[in-house]
C-alpha positions as CSV (number, residue, x, y, z in Angstrom):
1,X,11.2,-85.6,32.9
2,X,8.3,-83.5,33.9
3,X,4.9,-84.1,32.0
4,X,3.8,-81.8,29.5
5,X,0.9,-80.1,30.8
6,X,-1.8,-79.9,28.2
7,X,-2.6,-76.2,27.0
8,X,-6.8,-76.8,28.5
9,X,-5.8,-77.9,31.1
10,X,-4.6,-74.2,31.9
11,X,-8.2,-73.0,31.0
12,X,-9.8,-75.1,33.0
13,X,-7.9,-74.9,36.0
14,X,-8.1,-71.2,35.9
15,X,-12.3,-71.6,35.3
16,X,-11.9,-73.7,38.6
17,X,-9.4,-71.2,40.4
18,X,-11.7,-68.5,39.8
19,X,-14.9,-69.6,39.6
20,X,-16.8,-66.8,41.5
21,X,-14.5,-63.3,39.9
22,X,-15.4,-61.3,37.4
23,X,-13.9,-62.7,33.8
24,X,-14.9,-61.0,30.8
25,X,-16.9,-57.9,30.5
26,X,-18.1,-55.9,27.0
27,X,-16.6,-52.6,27.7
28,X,-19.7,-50.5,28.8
29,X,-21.6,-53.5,29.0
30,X,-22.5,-57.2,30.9
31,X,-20.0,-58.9,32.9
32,X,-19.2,-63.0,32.9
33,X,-18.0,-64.2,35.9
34,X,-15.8,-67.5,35.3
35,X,-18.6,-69.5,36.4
36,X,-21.0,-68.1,33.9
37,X,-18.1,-68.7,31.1
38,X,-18.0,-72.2,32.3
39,X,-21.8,-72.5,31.8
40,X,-22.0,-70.8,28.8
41,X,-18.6,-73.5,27.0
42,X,-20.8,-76.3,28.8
43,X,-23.6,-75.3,26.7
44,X,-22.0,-74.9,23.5
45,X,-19.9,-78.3,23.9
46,X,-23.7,-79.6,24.2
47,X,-24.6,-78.1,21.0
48,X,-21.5,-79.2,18.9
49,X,-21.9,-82.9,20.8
50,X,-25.2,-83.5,20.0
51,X,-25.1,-81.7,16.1
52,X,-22.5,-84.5,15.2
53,X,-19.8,-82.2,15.5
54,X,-16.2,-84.3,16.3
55,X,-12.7,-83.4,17.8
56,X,-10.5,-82.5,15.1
57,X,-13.8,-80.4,12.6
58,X,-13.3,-76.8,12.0
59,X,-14.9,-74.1,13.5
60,X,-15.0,-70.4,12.1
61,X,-15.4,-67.3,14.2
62,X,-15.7,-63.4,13.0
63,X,-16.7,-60.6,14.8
64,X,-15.5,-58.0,16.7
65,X,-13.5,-58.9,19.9
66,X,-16.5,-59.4,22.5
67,X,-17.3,-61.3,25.6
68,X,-19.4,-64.0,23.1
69,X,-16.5,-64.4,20.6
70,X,-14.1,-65.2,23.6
71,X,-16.6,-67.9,24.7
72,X,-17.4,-69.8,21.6
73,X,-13.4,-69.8,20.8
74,X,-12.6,-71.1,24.4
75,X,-15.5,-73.7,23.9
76,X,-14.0,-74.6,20.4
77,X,-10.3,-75.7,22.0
78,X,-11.9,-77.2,25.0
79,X,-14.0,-79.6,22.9
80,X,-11.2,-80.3,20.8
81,X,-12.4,-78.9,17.4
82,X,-10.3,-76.7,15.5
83,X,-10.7,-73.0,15.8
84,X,-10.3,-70.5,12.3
85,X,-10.4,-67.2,13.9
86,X,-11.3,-64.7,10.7
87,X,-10.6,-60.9,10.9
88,X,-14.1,-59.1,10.7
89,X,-12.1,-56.4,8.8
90,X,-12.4,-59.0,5.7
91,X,-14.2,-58.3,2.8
92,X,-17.1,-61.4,2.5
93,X,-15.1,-63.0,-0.5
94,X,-12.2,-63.4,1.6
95,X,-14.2,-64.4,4.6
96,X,-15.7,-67.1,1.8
97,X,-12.7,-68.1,0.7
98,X,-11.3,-68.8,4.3
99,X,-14.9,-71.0,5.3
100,X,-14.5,-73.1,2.5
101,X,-10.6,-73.5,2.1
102,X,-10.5,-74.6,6.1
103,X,-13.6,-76.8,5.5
104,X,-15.2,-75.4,8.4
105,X,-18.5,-77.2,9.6
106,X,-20.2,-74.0,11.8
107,X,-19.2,-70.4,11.6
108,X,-19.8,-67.9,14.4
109,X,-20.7,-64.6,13.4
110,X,-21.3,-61.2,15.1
111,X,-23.8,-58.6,14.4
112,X,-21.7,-56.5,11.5
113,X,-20.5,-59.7,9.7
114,X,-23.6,-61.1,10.1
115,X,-25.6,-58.5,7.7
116,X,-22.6,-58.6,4.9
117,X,-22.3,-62.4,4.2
118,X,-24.3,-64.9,2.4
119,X,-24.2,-68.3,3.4
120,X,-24.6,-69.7,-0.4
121,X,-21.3,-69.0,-1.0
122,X,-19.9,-71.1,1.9
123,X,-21.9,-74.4,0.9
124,X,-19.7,-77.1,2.8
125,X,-20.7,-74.7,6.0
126,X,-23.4,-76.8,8.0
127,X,-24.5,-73.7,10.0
128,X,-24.0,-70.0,11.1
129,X,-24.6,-69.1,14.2
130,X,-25.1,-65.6,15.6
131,X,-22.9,-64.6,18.4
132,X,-24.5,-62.1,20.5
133,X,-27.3,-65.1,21.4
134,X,-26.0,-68.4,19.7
135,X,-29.2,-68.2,17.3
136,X,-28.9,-70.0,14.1
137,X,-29.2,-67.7,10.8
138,X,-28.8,-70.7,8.9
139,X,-28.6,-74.7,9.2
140,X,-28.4,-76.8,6.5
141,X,-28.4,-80.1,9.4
142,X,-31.2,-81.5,11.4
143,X,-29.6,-82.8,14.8
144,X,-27.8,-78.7,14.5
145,X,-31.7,-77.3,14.4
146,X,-32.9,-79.4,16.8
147,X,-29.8,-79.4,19.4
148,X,-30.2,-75.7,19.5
149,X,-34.1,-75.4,19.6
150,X,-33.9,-78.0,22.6
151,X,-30.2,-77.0,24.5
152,X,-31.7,-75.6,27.4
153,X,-33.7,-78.6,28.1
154,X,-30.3,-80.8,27.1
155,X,-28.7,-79.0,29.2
156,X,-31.1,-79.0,32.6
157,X,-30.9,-82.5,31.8
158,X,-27.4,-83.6,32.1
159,X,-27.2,-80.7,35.2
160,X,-30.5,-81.6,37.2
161,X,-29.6,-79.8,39.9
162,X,-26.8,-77.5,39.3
163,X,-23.5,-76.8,36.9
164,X,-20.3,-76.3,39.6
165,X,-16.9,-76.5,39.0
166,X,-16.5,-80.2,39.7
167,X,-18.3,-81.1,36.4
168,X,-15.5,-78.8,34.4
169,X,-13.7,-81.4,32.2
170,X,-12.4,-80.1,28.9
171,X,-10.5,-82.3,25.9
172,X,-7.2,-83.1,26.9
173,X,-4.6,-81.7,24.1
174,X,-1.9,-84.1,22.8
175,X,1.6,-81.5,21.9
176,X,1.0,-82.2,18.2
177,X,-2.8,-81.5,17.6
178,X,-4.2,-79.0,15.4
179,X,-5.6,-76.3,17.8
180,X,-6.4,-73.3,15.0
181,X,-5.6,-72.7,11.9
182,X,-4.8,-68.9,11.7
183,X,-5.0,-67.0,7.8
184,X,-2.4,-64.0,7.8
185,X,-4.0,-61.1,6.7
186,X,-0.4,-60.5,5.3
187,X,0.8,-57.0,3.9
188,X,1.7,-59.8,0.3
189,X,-2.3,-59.5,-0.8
190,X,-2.2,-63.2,-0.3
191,X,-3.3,-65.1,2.7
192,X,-2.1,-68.4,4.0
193,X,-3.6,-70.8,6.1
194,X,-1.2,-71.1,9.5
195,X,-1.4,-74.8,11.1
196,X,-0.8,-74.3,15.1
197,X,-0.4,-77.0,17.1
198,X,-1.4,-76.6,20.8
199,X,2.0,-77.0,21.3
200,X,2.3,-73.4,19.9
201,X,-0.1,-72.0,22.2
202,X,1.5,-73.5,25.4
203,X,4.9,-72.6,24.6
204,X,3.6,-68.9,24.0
205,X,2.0,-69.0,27.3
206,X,5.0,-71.0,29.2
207,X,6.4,-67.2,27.8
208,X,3.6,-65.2,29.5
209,X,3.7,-67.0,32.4
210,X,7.3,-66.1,33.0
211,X,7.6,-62.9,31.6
212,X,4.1,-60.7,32.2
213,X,2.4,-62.8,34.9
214,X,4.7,-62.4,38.1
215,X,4.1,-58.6,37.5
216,X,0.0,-59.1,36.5
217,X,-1.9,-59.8,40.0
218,X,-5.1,-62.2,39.5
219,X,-7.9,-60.6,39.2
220,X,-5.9,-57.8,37.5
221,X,-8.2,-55.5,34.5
222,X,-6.5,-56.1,31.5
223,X,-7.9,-54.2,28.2
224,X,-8.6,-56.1,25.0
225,X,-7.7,-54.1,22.0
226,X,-6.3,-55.6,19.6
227,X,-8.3,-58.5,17.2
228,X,-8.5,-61.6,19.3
229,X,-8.5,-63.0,15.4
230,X,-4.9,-62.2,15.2
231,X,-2.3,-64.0,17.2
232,X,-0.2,-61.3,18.9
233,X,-4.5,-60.2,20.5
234,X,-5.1,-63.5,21.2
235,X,-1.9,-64.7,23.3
236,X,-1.2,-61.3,24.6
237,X,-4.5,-59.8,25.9
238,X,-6.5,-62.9,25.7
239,X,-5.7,-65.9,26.4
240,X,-2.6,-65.8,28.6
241,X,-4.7,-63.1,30.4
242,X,-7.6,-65.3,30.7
243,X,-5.5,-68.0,32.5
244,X,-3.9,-65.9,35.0
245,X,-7.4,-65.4,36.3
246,X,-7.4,-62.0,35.2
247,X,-10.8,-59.5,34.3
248,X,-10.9,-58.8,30.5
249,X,-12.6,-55.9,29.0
250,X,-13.4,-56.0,25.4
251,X,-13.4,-52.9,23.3
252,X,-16.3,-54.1,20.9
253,X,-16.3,-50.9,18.6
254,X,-13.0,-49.6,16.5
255,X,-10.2,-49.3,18.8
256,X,-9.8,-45.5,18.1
257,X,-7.0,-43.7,19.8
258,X,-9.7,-41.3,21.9
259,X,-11.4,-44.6,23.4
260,X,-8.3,-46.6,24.2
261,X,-7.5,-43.5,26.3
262,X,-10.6,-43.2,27.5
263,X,-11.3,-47.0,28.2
264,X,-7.0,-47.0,30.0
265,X,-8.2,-44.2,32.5
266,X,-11.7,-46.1,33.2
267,X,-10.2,-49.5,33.8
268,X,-6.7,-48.6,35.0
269,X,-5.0,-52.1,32.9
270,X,-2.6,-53.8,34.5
271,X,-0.5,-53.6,31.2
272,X,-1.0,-52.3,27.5
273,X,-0.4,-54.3,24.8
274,X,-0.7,-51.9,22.0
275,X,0.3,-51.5,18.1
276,X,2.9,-48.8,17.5
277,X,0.3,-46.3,15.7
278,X,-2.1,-46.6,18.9
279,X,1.0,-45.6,21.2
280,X,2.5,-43.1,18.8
281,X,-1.0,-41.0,18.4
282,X,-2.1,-41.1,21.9
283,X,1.5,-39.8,22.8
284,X,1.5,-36.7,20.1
285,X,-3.0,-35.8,20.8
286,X,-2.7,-36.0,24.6
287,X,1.1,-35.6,25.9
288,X,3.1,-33.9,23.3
289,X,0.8,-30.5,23.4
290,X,0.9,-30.4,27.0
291,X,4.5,-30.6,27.1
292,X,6.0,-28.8,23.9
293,X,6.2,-25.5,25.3
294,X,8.8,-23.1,25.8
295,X,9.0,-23.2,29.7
296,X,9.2,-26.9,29.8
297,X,11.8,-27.4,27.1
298,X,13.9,-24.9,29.6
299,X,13.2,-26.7,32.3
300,X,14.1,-30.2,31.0
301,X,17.7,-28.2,29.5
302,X,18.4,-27.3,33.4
303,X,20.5,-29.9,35.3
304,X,19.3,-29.3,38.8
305,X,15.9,-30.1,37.7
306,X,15.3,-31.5,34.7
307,X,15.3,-34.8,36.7
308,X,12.5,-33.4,38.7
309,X,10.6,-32.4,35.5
310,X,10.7,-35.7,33.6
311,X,9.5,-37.7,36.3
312,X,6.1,-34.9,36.6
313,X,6.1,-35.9,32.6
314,X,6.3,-39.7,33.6
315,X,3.6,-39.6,35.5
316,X,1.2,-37.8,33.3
317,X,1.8,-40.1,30.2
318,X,1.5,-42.9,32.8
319,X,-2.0,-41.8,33.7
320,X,-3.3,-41.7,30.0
321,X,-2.2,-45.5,30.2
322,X,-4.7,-45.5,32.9
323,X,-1.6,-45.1,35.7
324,X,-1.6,-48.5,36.1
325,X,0.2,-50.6,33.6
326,X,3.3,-52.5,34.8
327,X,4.7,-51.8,31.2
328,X,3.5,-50.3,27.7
329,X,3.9,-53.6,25.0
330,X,4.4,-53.0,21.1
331,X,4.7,-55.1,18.1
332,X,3.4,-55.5,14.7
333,X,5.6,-53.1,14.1
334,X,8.8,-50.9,14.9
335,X,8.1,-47.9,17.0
336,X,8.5,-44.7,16.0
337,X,12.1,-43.2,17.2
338,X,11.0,-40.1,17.7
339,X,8.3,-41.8,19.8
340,X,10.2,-44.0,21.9
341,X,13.5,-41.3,22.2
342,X,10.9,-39.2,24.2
343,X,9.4,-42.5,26.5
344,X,13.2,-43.8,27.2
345,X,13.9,-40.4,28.1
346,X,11.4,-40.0,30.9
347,X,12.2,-43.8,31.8
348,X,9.1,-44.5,30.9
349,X,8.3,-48.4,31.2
350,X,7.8,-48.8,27.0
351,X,9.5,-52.0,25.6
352,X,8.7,-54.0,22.4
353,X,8.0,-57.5,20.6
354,X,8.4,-59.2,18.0
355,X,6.8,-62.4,16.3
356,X,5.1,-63.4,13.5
357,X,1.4,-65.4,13.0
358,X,3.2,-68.6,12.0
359,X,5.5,-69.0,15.2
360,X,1.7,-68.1,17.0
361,X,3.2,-65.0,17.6
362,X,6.0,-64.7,19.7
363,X,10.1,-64.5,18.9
364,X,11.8,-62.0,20.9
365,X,10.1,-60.1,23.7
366,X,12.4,-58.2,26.7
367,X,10.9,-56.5,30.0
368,X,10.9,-53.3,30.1
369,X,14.3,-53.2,32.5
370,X,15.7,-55.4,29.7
371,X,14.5,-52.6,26.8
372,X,17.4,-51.6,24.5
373,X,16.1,-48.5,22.0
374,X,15.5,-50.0,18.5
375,X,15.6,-53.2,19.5
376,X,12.2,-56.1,19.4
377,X,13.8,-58.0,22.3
378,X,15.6,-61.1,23.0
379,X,14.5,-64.6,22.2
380,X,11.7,-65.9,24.4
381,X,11.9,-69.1,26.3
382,X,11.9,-72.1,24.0
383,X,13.1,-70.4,21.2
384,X,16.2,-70.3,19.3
385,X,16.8,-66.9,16.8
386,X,19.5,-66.5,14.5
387,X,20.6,-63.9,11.8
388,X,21.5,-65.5,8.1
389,X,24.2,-62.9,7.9
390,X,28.4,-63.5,8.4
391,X,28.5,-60.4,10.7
392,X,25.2,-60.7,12.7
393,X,25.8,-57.6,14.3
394,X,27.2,-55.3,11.5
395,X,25.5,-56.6,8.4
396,X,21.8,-57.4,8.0
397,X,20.5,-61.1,7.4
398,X,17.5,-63.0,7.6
399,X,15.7,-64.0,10.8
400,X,15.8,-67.3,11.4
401,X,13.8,-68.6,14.3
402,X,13.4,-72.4,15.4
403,X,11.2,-73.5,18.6
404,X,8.1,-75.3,20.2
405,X,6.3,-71.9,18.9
406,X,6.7,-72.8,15.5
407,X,3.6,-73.8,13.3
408,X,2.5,-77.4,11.8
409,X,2.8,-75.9,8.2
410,X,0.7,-74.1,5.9
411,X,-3.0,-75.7,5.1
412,X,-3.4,-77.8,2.5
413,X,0.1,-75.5,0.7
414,X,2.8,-77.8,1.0
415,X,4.7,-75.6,-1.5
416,X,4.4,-72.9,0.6
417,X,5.5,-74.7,3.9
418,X,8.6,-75.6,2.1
419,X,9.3,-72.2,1.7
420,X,9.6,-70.9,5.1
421,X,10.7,-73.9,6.9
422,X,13.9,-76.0,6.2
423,X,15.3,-79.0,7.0
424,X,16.4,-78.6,10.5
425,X,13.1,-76.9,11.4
426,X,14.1,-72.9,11.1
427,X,11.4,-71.0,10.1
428,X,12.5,-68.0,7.6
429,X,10.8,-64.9,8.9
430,X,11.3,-63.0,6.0
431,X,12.6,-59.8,8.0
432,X,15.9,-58.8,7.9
433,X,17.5,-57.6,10.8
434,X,21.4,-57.4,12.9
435,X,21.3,-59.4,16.2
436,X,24.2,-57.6,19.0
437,X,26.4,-59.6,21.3
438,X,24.0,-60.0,23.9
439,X,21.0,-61.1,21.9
440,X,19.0,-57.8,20.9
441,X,17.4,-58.3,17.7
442,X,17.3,-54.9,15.3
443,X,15.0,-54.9,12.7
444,X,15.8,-53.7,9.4
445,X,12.7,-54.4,7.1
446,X,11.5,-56.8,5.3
447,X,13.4,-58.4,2.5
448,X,10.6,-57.9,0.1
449,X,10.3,-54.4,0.7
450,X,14.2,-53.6,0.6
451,X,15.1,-51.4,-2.5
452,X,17.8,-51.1,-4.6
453,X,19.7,-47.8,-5.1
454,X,21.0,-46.2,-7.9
455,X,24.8,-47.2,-6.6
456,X,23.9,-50.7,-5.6
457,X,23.1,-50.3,-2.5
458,X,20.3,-51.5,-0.1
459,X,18.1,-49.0,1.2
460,X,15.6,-49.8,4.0
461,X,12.2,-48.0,3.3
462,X,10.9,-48.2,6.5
463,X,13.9,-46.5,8.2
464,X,13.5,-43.8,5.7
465,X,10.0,-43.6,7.0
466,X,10.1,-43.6,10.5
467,X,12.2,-40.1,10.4
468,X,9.4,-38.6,7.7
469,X,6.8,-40.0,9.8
470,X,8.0,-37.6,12.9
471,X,8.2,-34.2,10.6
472,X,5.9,-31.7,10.1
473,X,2.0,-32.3,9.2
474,X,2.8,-35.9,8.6
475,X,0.2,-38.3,9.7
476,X,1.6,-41.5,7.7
477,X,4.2,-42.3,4.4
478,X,5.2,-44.9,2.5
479,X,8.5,-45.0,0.6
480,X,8.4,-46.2,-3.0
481,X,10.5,-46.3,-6.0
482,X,10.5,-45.0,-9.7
483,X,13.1,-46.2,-11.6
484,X,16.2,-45.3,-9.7
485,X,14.9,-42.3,-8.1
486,X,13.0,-42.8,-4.4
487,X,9.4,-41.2,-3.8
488,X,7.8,-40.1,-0.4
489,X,4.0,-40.9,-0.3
490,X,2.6,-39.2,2.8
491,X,-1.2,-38.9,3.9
492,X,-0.7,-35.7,6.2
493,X,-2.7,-34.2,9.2
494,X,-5.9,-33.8,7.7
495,X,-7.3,-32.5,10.9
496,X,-4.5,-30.7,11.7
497,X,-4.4,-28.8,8.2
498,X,-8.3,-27.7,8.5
499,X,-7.7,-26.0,12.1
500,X,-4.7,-24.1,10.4
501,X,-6.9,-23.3,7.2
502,X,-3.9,-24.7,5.2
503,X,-4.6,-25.5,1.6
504,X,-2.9,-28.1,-0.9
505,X,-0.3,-25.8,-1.8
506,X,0.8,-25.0,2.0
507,X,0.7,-28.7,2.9
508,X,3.0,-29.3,-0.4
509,X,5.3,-26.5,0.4
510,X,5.8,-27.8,4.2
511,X,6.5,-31.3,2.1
512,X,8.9,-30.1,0.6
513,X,10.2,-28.7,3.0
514,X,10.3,-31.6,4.9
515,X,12.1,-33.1,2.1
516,X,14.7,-30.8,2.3
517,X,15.2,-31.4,5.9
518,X,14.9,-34.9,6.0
519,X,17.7,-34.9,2.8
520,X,20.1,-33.5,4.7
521,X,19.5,-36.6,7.6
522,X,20.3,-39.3,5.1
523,X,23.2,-41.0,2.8
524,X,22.8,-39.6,-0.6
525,X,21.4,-42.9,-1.7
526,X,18.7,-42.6,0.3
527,X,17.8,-39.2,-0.9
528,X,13.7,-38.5,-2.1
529,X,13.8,-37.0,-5.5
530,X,9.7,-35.7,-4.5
531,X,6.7,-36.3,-1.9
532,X,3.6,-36.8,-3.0
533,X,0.1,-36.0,-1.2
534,X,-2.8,-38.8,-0.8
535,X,-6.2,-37.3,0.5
536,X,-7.0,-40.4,2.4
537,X,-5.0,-43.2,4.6
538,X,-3.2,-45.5,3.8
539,X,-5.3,-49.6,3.5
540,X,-4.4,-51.5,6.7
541,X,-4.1,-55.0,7.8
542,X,-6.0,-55.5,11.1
543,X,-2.7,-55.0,13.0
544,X,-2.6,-51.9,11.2
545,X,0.7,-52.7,9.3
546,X,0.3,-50.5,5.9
547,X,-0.5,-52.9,2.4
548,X,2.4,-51.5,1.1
549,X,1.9,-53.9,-2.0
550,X,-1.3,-51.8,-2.9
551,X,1.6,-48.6,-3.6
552,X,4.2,-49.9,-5.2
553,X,2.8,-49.3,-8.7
554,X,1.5,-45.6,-8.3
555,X,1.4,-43.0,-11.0
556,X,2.8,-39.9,-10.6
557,X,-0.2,-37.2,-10.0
């Protein structure tokens, strides 16, 4: 039997690898080399040594992704503390509530959080310390004050003469230890403290390392985009990327559309790993009105060279990827079908994934080769998936997954834990979803959200709004329900609407128009009896999946 290799030891062989290439850089901004990261964990392991910190303490981080929030989460693992990555999108009270529920002894901040909290309301907290410089806006500790008022002098003294790669010697991880505990940010309103073992994260890179890395050259540019707070960031762009030697650039202001494309064609990444609403609004600002024109919908009608045509269009959306990218990655969410129709069509290298925070992230995954339209994927390597249905592939159920990926528990919420994970160790996703002979999962929706129709029957709101979603002027919708009759809420193309001059009663005519359409696609049961206007977007979670508990309560207009 082969020896389990401990998750650091993967970063610190790829410090060692690489010690003299470019690692992390601040889009726009200063560039680490691996060397400098090493220097820069050495430094921090100093501080947390010699402030009383121990293997197995928490440590909080939240900011913005960054070349500094990379470095003090790497430094967290390697030490063997225990990492709570907090989304900066939190309000403070749930950034309080996370400190103080996870007992967390320090707390990195970065420069936006670091003007919107107040450390009286964390009081087990021991000290904040301020990203960009590893300042201290507050300690509440002695040996903290004086480890960081004297680290560089600490540190000349244990490295006289010089810091090399030889004196790289991180904690080694046991399978079962505590690496992070990770709060979903949930769509529920309610978030949950998720215990991953380092187990977790070496099972989820065993997956990288097969799947992504044989098509990802070291010293490949990889783009950062999504929060390295939340799992599917942090295995995906970060840390899996991190240990294949590769150069990551953080995007350290919101990840807009505009400046993904812009940062794609300035780094040319060696893949994307995107949200669907990232893919879907680059796709319909910067292809859709170069292509939806008469002469090249006659062209792509015409046999002898329509082939000819969609690989011209291949190329162009491959170059606002930054022409590059082995494949486009999505999850978080299903893709659009109008969306990926148009990318399978031009066999355009688009495939999808699916996972979940508490299985840290990943379930299913296929290459793009692999892709089947609709699908998340089949099960990754040490994982087991598995529909709670009697007809997997006809009738909807459940998915069950089991696997080394699969969390500790819930913090300190026994109850909870119970709830997801049984007996013989499946976690409950919560999703439902039909599996096919060969293993391609289908999502449905989740079980929460499934309605009810007048007739009995189970209507899937997010199918319903994936076709409203690719209809006229509609930026965004959410499918409710009012008594038994089904109600469209749609945000629409605000920008869109001001360059046409159209007022509220053209945008609610084309609604209803939409309605009319979109009708006439769907089962009676799944009918809309009205579609309602909302003059701003929908609330997010940081992987921009829509709160959809925040709408199932609202009042007509």
């Amino acid at each position: 039997m082969e020896p389990v290799i401990s998750f650091n030891a993967y970063i610190e062989s790829s410090i060692k690898d690489n010690w003299d290439k470019d690692a992390l850089t601040d889009y726009l901004g200063a560039t680490l080399q691996y060397r400098d990261v090493a220097r820069k964990i050495e430094k921090l392991h100093i501080l947390f040594e010699n402030s009383g910190l121990k293997r197995g303490d928490k440590v909080a981080l939240c900011g913005r992704n960054s070349s500094a929030w990379a470095v003090a989460f790497l430094a967290t693992l390697t030490f063997g503390a225990v990492a709570v990555p907090v989304q900066h999108e939190f309000k403070p009270e749930q950034v309080y509530n996370i400190v103080n529920h996870s007992e967390a002894r320090l707390l990195f901040v970065g420069d936006v959080v670091a003007t919107t909290i107040d450390g009286e309301q964390m009081p087990l907290l021991e000290g904040i310390v301020y990203l960009p410089d590893n300042s201290l806006i507050l300690s509440r500790s002695e040996t903290l004050t004086y480890a960081r008022d004297h680290l560089n002098a600490m540190f000349g003294h244990r490295y006289p003469k010089y810091f090399h790669a030889e004196h790289v010697d991180y904690f080694k991880d046991a399978p079962d230890d505590l690496a992070l505990i990770n709060y979903t940010s949930g769509t529920t309103g309610f978030s949950k403290g998720v215990m991953l073992s380092y187990r977790s994260l070496r099972s989820n890179l065993d997956w990288t390392i097969e799947a992504l890395k044989p098509h990802i050259k070291a010293g490949s540019n990889v783009l950062s985009m999504l929060p390295m707070a939340h799992m599917y960031g942090m295995i995906c762009e970060f840390l899996s990327e991190f240990c294949f030697g590769s150069h990551l650039f953080f995007l350290t202001r919101l990840p807009s559309p505009s400046l993904i494309a812009q940062a794609c064609a300035d780094i040319h990444p060696a893949i994307v790993v995107a949200v669907p609403m990232v893919v879907e609004k680059i796709i319909r600002k910067k292809v859709f009105p170069k292509i939806q024109n008469k002469a090249t919908r006659m062209l792509l009608m015409m046999p002898m060279v329509n082939k000819k045509v969609k690989e011209k269009i291949r190329a162009m959306v491959m170059e606002v990827f930054g022409g590059n990218a082995y494949e486009v990655m999505t999850g978080g969410a299903a893709l659009n079908k109008e969306i990926e129709d148009f990318l399978t069509g031009i066999d355009f290298p688009i495939t999808s994934g699916y996972g979940a925070t508490e299985t840290g992230p990943m379930i299913t995954y296929s290459d793009y080769k692999d892709f089947c339209p609709g699908s998340c994927g089949t099960p990754v390597v040490n994982m087991e998936v598995k529909i709670a249905s009697p007809d997997p592939a006809g009738i909807p159920g459940e998915i069950l997954a089991r696997g080394e990926n699969v969390m500790l528990g819930y913090y300190k919420n026994v109850e909870a834990t119970e709830a997801v994970l049984d007996a013989d160790g499946w976690y409950h996703t919560g999703d439902l979803a039909t599996m096919s002979e060969d293993g391609h999962v289908f999502v449905r929706g989740r079980i929460k959200n499934m309605l009810l129709g007048s007739n009995g029957q189970n209507v899937y709101p997010e199918e319903i709004e994936d076709r409203l979603n690719s209809m006229t002027m509609v930026s965004e919708s959410v499918i409710i329900q009012r008594g038994n009759e089904l109600v469209g809420l749609v945000y629409p193309e605000m920008e869109e609407a001001k360059e046409m001059n159209f007022s509220a009663s053209d945008l609610q005519d084309i609604m209803e128009q939409n309605r009319i359409e979109l009708n006439n696609s769907l089962p009676s049961f799944c009918h809309l009896s009205s579609i309602e206007l909302r003059d701003e977007e929908f609330a997010k979670t940081p992987k921009k999946s829509i709160k959809r508990y925040l709408y199932q309560e609202v009042p007509r207009p």
